[in-house]
Phi, psi and omega in degrees: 000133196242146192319321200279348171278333209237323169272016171258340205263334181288307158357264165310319157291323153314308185275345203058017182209150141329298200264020179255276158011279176309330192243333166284323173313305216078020173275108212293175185274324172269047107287296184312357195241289180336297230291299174308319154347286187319296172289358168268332186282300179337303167310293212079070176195146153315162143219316171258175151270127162274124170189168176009309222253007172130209174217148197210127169298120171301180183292337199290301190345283184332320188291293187311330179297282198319001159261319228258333211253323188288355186283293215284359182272347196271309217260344157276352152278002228243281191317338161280019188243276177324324169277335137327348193251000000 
């Protein structure tokens, strides 16, 4: 499972868009569509909805956000630590 799926995955469910995503990262919106595209194949599981109405996590997402949100936060403090020392 690669780092950059699980901060696209938090990412995009926290902003709720795709394109809400893309403009707080700077990160374009089909990189962010690749990266998650990558990490549902991987799973072999949905993990959001897409739709009108925003983007919303399935039960897996959900599962997977409650680790993925404590990753990507253990690993922007490690790096806000190393840079800092």
């Amino acid at each position: 499972m690669e780092f950059p799926g699980l901060r696209t995955l938090v990412l995009v469910v926290d902003r709720g868009s795709f394109a809400s995503a893309a403009e707080a990262s700077g990160v374009p919106r089909s990189t962010l569509a690749r990266r998650l595209d990558r990490l549902e194949s991987e799973l072999d599981e949905q993990l959001v909805v897409r739709s009108e109405m925003g983007v919303h996590p399935t039960p897996a997402g959900a599962r997977l956000l409650e680790h993925a949100r404590g990753i990507v936060e253990d690993y922007d403090a490690l790096v806000k630590r190393i840079r800092s020392e």
